[in-house]
C-alpha positions as CSV (number, residue, x, y, z in Angstrom):
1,X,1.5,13.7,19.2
2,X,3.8,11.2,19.6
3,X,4.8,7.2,18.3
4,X,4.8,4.7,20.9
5,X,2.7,2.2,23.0
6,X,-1.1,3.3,24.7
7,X,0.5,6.1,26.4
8,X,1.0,8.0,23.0
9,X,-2.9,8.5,22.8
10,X,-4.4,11.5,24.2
11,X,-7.7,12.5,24.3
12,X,-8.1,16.4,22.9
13,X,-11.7,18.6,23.0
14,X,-9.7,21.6,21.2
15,X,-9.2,19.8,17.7
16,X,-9.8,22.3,14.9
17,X,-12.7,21.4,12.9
18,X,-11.6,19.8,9.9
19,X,-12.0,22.1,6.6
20,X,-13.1,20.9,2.9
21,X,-10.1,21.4,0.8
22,X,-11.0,20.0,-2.1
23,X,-14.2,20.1,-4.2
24,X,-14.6,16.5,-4.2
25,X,-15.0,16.2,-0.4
26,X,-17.4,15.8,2.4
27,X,-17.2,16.0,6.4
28,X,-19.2,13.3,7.9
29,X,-19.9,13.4,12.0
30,X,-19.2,10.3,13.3
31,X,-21.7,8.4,14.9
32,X,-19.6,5.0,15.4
33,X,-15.7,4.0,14.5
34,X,-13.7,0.9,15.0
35,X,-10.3,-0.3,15.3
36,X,-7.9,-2.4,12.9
37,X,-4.6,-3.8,14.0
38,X,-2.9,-1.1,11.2
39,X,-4.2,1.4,13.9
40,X,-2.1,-0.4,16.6
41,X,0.8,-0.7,14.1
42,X,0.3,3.3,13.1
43,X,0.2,3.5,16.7
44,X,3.9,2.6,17.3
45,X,5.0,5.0,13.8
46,X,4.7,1.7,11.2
47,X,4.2,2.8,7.4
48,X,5.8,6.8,8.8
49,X,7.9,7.0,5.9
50,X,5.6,6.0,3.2
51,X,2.6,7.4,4.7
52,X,4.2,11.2,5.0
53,X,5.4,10.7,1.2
54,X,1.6,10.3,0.2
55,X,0.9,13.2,2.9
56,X,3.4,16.1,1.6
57,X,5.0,14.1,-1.7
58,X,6.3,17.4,-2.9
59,X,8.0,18.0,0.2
60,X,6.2,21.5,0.7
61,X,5.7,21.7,4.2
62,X,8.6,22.7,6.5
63,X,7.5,20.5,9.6
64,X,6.8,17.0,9.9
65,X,3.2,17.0,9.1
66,X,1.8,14.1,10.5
67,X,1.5,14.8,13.9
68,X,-1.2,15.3,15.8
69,X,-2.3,12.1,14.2
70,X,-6.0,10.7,14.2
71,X,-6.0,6.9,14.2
72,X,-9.5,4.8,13.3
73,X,-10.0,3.9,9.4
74,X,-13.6,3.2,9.8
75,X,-16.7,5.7,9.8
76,X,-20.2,5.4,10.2
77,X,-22.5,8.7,10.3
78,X,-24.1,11.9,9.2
79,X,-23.0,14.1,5.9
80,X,-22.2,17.5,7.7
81,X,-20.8,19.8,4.5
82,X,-19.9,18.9,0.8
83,X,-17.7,20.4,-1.6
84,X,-18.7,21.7,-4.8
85,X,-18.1,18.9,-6.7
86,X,-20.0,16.2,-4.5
87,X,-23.6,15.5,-6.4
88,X,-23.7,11.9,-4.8
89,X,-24.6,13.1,-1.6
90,X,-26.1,16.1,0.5
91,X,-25.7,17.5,4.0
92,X,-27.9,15.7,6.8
93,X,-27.8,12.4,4.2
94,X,-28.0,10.0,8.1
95,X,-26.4,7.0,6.5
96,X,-23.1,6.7,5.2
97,X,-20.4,4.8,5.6
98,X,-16.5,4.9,4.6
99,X,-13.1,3.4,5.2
100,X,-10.6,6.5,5.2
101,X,-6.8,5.7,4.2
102,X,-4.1,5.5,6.8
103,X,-2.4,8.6,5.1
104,X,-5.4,10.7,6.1
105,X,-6.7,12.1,9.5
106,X,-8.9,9.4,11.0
107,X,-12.0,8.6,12.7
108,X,-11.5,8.6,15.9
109,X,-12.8,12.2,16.3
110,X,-15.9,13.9,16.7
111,X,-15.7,15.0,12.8
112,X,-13.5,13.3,9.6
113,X,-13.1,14.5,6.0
114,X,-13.5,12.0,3.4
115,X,-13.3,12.0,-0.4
116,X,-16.6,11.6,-2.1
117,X,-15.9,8.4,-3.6
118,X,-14.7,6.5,-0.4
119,X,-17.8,7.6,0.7
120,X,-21.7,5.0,0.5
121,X,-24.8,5.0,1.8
122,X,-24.5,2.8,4.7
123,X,-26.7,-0.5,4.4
124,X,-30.3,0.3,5.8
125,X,-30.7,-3.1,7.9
126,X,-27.4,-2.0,10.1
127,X,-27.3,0.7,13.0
128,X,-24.1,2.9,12.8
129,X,-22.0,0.8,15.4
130,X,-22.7,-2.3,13.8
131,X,-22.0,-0.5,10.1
132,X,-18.8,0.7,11.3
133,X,-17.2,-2.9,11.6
134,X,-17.4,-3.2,8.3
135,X,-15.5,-1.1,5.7
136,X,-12.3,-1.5,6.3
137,X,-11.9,-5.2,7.1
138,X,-14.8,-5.4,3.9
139,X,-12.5,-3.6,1.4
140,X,-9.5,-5.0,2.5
141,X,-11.0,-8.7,1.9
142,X,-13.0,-7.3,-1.6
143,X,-9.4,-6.5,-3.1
144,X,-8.4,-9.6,-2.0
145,X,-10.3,-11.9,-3.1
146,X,-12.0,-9.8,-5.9
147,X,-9.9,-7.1,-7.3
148,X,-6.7,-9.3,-6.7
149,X,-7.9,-12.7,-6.3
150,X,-10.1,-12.4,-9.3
151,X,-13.1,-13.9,-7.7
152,X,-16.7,-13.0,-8.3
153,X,-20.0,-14.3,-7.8
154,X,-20.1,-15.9,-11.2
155,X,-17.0,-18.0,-11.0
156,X,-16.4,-18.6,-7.7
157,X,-19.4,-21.5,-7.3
158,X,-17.7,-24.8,-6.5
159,X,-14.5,-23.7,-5.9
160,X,-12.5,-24.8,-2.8
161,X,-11.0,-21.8,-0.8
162,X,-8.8,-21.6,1.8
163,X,-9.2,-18.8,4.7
164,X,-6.2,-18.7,6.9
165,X,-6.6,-16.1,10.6
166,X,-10.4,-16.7,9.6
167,X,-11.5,-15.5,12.6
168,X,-10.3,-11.7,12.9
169,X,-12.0,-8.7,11.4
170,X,-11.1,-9.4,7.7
171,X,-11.3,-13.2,7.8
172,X,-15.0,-13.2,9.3
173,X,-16.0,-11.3,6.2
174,X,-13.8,-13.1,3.7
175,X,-15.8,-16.4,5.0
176,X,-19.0,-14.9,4.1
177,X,-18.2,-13.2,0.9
178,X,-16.7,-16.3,-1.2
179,X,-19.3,-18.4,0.5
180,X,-21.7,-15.9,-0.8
181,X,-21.0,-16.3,-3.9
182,X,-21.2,-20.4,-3.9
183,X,-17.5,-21.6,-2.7
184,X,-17.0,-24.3,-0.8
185,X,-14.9,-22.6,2.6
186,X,-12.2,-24.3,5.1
187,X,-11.5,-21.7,8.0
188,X,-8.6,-21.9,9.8
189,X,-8.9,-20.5,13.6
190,X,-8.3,-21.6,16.9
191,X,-11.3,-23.9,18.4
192,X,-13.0,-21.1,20.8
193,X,-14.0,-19.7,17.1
194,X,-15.0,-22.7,15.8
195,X,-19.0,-22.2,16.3
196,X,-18.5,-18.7,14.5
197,X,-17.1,-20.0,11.7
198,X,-19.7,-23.0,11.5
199,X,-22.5,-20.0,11.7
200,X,-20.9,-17.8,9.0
201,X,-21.0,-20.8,6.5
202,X,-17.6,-21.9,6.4
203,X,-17.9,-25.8,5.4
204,X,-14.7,-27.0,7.0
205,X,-12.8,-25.7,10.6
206,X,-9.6,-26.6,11.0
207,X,-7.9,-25.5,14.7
208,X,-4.7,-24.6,14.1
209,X,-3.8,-25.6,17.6
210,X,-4.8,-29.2,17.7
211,X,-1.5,-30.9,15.9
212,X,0.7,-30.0,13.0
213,X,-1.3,-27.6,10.4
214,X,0.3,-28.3,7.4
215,X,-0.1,-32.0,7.7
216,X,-3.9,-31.5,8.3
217,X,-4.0,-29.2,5.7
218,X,-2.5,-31.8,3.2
219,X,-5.3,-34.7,4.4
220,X,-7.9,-32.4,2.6
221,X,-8.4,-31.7,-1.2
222,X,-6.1,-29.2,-3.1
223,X,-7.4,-25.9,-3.0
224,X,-8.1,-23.2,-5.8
225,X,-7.7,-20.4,-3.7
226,X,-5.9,-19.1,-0.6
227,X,-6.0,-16.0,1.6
228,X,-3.5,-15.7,4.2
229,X,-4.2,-13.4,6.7
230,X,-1.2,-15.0,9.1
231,X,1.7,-14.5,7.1
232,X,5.5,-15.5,8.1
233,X,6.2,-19.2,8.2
234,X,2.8,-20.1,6.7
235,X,3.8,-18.9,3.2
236,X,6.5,-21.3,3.0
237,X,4.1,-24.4,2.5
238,X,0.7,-22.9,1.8
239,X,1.2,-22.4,-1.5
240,X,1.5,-26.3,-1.8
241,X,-1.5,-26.7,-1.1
242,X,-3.0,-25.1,-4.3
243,X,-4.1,-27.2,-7.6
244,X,-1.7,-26.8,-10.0
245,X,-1.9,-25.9,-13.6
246,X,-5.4,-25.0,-13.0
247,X,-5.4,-21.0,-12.1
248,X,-4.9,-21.5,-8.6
249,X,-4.1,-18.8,-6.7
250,X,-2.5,-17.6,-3.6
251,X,-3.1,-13.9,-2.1
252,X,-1.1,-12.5,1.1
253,X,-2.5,-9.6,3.1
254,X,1.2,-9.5,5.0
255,X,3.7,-8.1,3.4
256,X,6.8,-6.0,3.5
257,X,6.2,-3.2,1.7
258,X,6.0,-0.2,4.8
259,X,8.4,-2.2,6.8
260,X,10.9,-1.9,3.7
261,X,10.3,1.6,3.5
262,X,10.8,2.4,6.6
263,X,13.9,0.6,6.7
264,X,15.1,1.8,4.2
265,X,13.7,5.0,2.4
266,X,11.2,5.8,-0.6
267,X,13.6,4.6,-3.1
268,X,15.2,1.7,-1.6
269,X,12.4,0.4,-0.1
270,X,10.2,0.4,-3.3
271,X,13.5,-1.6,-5.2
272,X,13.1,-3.9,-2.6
273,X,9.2,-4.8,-2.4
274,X,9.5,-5.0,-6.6
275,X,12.8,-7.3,-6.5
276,X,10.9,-9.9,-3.6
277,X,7.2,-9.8,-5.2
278,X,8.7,-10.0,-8.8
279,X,11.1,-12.9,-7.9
280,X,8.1,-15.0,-5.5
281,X,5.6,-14.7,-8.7
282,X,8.1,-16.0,-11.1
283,X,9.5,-18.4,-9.0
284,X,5.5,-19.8,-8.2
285,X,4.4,-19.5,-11.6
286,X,6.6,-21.9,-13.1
287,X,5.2,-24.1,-10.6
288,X,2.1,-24.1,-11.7
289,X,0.9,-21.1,-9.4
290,X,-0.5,-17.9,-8.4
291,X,1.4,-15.7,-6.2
292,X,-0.3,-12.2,-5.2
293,X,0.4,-9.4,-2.8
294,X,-2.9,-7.3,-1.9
295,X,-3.5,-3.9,0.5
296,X,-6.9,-2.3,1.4
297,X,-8.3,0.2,-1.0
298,X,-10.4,2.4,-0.8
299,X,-13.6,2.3,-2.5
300,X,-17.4,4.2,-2.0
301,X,-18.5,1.9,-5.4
302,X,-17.2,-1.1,-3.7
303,X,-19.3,-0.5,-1.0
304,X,-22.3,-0.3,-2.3
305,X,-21.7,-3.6,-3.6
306,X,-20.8,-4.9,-0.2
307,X,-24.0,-3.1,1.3
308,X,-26.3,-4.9,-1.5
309,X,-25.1,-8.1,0.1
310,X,-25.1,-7.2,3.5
311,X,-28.8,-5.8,3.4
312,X,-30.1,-9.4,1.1
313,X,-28.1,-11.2,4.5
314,X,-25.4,-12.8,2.9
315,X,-22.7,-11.0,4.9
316,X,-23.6,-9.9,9.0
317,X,-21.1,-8.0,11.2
318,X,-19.7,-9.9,13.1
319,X,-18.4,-7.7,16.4
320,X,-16.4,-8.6,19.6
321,X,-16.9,-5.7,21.7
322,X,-18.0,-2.0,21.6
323,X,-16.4,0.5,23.8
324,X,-17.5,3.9,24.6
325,X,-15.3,6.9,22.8
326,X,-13.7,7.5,26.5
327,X,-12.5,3.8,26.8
328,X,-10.3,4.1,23.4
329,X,-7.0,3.5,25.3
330,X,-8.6,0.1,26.5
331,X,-10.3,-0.7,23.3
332,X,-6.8,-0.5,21.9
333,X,-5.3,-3.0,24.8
334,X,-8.7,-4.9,24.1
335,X,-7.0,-5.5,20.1
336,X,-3.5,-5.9,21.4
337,X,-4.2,-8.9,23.0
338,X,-5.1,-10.5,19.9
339,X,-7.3,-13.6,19.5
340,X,-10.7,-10.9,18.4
341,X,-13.8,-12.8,17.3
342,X,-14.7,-10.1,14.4
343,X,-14.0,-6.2,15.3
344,X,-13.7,-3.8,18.2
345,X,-16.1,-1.1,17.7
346,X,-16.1,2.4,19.3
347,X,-19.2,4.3,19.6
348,X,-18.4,8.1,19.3
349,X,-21.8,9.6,19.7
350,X,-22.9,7.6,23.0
351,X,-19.7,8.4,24.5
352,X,-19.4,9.4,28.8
């Protein structure tokens, strides 16, 4: 009901259940969820301003709308009700799976409503807690690499990427997707992830802790593609790093666009993200690179793709720890303390 640190959450067993609005959606009960550090950043009221405009853009609610506010972007579980336009799927369908975006009510609930196509059948080799590790940190990475990056199984065999923060929720599944699809993968983490990394096919480790990483960055062939999951300082030399004149690419997962909104309204704020990713792609491309901003989207077609390769095991989830629906507050101190090994996962069903 509130912004603010873990004492903003409260638990509720009087939340309305959520109503079909529109023809086009369905309301799943949630058997598992998990966490993503934009629900720590929502949290603490990151993204309000922007996030409200895609809630009420016409402005036709008196009251701030937002509030109370259901956190969690991932779902796995049961198809409860359709709308009238929904063919795809039916009520009692036990295995779905969907990423919801931050501007709607999330997961973390007994019950979500979800548009039809955000929604997929979950894949059949993976129980609902495991499947809920996925979507998010999976579509997040799949417009990265994919959709942004311009990746895809047939091009991506023998190319040399670049993973920076490969060890988190979106980096463990990056790893496995471009080394799916035949690239040759350098993972930057700390060395406690090292083994991970090594199992999820990434060819080279680098710790980022043991000396300068530029430097060891630069003893190892160019690259042809980077995702940085770190952002700040890194930006300012990655990009180096990248073959030039060849197509090389750089994609950033941090970037200012809430923040600048937030700062400084609809309006300004958009001016602002345009002037800075306008000026960094011109200024790369006459170097001889790619320079790309990319956001999670939300995608039921997407995932089907990503369940094809998570069921013929080219991608596994890759989970730190699963908490119990009671034990969200700690969950979230769990992911505030950084350093995760793949994703926090709360399961709603089994809850105390």
């Amino acid at each position: 009901d509130r912004y603010g640190c873990n004492e903003a959450l409260r638990f509720t067993r009087d939340m309305v259940l959520p109503a079909i609005r529109f023809p086009n959606e369905v309301v799943i009960k949630v058997h598992a969820a998990s966490l993503n550090p934009i629900d720590l950043s929502m949290r603490s009221g990151y993204g309000a301003t922007a996030l409200n405009m895609k809630r009420d853009p016409l402005k036709l609610k008196s009251e701030e709308t937002e509030f109370p506010l259901t956190l969690g972007r991932d779902v796995s579980g049961v198809v409860m009700e359709c709308g009238l336009s929904v063919s795809y799927f039916k009520p009692g369908d036990e295995v779905v799976w969907a990423a919801i975006p931050p501007w709607k009510q999330g997961t973390l609930s007994e019950f979500v409503v979800a548009s039809g196509n955000e929604v997929s059948f979950k894949p059949k080799s993976l129980s609902h807690t495991e499947a809920a590790s996925l979507p998010y940190v999976g579509l997040t990475a799949w417009s990265a690499v994919h959709q942004v990056g311009g990746l895809n199984q047939n091009n991506c065999s023998g190319k040399r990427v670049l993973i920076l923060g490969a060890s988190g929720g979106v980096g463990t599944f990056a790893v496995q997707l471009v080394k799916a699809w035949g690239a040759h993968v350098t993972a930057v983490c700390s060395h406690d992830a090292s083994a991970l990394m090594k199992k999820l096919g990434a060819d080279d480790v680098i710790d980022y802790k043991s000396g300068n990483l530029e430097e060891q960055l630069k003893a190892l062939p160019l690259f042809d593609f980077i995702l940085d999951n770190v952002g700040g300082s890194t930006e300012k030399w990655a990009l180096n790093l990248l073959k030039k004149w060849s197509g090389a690419t750089y994609v950033t997962l941090v970037t200012p666009f809430l923040i600048n909104m937030d700062k400084l309204g609809v309006a300004d704020g958009m001016l602002q993200t345009g002037v800075t990713v306008g000026s960094k792609t011109v200024k790369h491309l006459l170097k001889g690179v790619h320079y790309r901003w990319a956001f999670f989207m939300p995608s039921g077609p997407s995932l089907d793709e990503i369940a094809e390769l998570v069921d013929s095991g080219k991608i596994q989830a890759v989970i730190d720890e699963v908490f119990t629906f009671s034990e969200v507050p700690k969950a979230f101190m769990k992911l505030e303390g950084g350093h995760a090994r793949g994703k926090t996962v709360i399961d709603v069903i089994g809850r105390k």
